[in-house]
FIMI-966375 format. One record per residue (C-alpha): residue in one letter; x, y, z. Coordinates in steps of 0.02 Angstrom, whole numbers, always signed. Example, Ala and Ser with C-alpha at 12.3 -4.5 7.8 and 13.67 -1.06 7.14 Angstrom:
2
ATOM code      X      Y      Z
ATOM    A   +615   -225   +390
ATOM    S   +684    -53   +357
END
This chain:
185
ATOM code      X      Y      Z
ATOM    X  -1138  -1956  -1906
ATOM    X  -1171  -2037  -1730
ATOM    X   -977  -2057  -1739
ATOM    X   -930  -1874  -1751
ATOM    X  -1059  -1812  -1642
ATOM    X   -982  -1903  -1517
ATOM    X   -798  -1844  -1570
ATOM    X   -869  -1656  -1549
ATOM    X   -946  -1713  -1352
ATOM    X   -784  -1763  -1303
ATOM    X   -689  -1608  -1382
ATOM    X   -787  -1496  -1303
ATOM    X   -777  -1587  -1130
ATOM    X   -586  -1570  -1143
ATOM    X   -591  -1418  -1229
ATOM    X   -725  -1339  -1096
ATOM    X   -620  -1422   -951
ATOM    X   -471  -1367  -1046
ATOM    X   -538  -1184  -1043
ATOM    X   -598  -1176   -875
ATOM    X   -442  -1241   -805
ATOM    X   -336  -1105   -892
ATOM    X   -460   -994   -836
ATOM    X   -434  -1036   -635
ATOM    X   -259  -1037   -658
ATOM    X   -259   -851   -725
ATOM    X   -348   -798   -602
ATOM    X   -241   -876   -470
ATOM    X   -100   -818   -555
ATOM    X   -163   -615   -569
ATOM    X   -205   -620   -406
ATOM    X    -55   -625   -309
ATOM    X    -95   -492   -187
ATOM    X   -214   -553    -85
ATOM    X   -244   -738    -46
ATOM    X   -301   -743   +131
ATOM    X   -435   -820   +201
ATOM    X   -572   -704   +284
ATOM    X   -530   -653   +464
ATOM    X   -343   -715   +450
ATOM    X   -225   -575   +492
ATOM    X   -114   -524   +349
ATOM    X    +41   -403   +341
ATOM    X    +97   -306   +197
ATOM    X   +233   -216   +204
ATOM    X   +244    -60    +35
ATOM    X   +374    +48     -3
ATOM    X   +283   +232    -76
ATOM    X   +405   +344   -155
ATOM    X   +286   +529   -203
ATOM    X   +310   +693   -219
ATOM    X   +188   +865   -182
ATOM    X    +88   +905   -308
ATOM    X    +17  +1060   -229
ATOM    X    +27  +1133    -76
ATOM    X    -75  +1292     -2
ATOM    X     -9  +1349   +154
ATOM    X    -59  +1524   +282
ATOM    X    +68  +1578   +390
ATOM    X     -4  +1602   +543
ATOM    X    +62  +1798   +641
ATOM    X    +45  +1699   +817
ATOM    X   +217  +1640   +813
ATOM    X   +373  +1645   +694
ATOM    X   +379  +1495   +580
ATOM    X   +189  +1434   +617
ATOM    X    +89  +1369   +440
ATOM    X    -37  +1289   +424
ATOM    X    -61  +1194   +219
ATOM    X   -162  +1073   +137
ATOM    X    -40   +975    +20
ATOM    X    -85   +839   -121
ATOM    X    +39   +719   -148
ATOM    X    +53   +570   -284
ATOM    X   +185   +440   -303
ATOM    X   +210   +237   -355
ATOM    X   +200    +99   -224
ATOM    X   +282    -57   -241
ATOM    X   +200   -211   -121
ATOM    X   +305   -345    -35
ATOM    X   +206   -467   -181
ATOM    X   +295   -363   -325
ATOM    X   +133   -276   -373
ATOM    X   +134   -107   -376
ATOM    X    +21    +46   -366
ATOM    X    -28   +220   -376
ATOM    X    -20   +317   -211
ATOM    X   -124   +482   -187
ATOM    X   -128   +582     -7
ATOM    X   -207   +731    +46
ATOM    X   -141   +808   +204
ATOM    X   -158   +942   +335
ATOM    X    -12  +1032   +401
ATOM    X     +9  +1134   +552
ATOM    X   +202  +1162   +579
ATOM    X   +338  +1249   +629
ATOM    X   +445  +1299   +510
ATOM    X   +633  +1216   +516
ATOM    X   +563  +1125   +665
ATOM    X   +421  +1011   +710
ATOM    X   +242   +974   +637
ATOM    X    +79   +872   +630
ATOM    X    -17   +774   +489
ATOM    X   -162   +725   +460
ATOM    X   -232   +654   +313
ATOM    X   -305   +505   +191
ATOM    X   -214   +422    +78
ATOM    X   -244   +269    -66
ATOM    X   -174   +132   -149
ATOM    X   -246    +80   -335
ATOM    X   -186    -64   -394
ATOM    X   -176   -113   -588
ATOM    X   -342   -207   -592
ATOM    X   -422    -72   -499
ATOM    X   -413   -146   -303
ATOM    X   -394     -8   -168
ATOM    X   -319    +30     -2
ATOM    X   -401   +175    +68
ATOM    X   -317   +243   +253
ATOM    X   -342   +385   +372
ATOM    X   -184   +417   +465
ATOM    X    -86   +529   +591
ATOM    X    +97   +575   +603
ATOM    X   +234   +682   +691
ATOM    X   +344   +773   +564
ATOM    X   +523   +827   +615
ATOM    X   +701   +850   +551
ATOM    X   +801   +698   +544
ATOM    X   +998   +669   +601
ATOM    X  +1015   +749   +403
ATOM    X   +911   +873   +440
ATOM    X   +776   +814   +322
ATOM    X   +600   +823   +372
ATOM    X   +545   +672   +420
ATOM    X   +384   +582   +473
ATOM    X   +320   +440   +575
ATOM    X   +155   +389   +589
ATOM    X     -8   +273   +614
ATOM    X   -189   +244   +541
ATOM    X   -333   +146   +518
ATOM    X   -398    +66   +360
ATOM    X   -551   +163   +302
ATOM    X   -613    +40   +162
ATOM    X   -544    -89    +29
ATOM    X   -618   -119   -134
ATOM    X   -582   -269   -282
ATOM    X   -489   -406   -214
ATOM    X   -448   -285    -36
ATOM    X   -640   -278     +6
ATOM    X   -701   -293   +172
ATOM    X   -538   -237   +225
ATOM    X   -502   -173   +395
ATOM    X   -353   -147   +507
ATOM    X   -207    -43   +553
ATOM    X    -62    +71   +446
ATOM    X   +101   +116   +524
ATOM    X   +239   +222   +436
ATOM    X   +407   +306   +411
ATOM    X   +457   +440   +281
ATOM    X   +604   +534   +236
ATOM    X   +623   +680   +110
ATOM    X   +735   +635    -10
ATOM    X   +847   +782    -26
ATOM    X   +820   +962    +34
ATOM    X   +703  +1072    -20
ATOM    X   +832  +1182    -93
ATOM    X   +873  +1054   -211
ATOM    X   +697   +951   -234
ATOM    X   +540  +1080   -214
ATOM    X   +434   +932   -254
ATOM    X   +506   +877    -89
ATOM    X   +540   +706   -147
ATOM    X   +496   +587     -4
ATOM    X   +532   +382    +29
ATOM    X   +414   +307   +145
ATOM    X   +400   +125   +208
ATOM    X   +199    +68   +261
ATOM    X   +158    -90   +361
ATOM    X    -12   -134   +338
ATOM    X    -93   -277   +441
ATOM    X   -244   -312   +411
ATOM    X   -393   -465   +387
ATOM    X   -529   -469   +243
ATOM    X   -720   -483   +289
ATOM    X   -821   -572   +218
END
């Protein structure tokens, strides 16, 4: 009997060391996102492809072409680590119709396991040398949760409709984001 017992102690111990070894190495291995150190700077760079959802726009009688909307926009995000994510943006509009605009809005990031990038951001909207509208703008990080929390630091972008309106009235739209940023603690 001593015998055994002392088979099923050293089982265990492997078995136990076994078990939490696998378990550290899944961990390492689902968190490929994020793996820096708090207060090291980080860049990630995310490609967003959405589309409007809804949009609800005035046209202003002060000028010919003025609006101002509120649009909702959702789309898929793919991370320079291969993860990818939800995107969601609300926005303010005031433009010019066929001509220039501004943005302003907040926008996340939810990653499979639940992790979010929240942002507040500005941008200048304009026709491209297509004649797409375009955009181009900048924001701060607003809060991080999951394996993002404590995150703070700075959003720049680029986005292009797709194709025109005429032919996409989900105005289809690629942007690239470059987030640096640092983790607190």
């Amino acid at each position: 009997m001593a015998l055994n017992a002392g088979r099923v102690k050293v089982f265990n111990s492997i078995a136990g060391g076994l078990g939490l070894a696998t378990l550290l190495a899944a961990l390492w291995l689902a968190l490929p996102v994020v793996q820096a150190v708090a207060g090291e700077t980080r860049t990630m760079r995310i490609q967003v492809r959405d589309k409007e959802r809804s949009t609800q726009y005035v046209l202003l009688p002060d000028q010919r072409g003025h609006v101002l909307a509120l649009v909702h926009r959702l789309g898929k995000a793919k991370l320079d680590s291969g993860e990818t994510a939800d995107f969601e943006a609300y926005c303010l509009i005031e433009a010019w119709m066929g001509k220039k605009g501004i943005r302003r809005g907040h926008s996340w990031l939810t990653l499979k396991g639940g992790s979010q990038i929240y942002y507040g951001w500005t941008a200048d909207s304009r026709r491209n040398q297509d004649n797409l509208p375009s955009l181009e703008g900048k924001g701060d990080i607003t809060r991080g949760s999951g394996v993002f929390k404590g995150m703070k630091g700075k959003v720049t972008f680029k986005g292009v409709q797709v194709r025109p309106t005429s032919q996409d009235v989900q105005r289809t739209r690629d942007n690239d984001l470059v987030i640096t940023y640092t983790l607190g603690d």
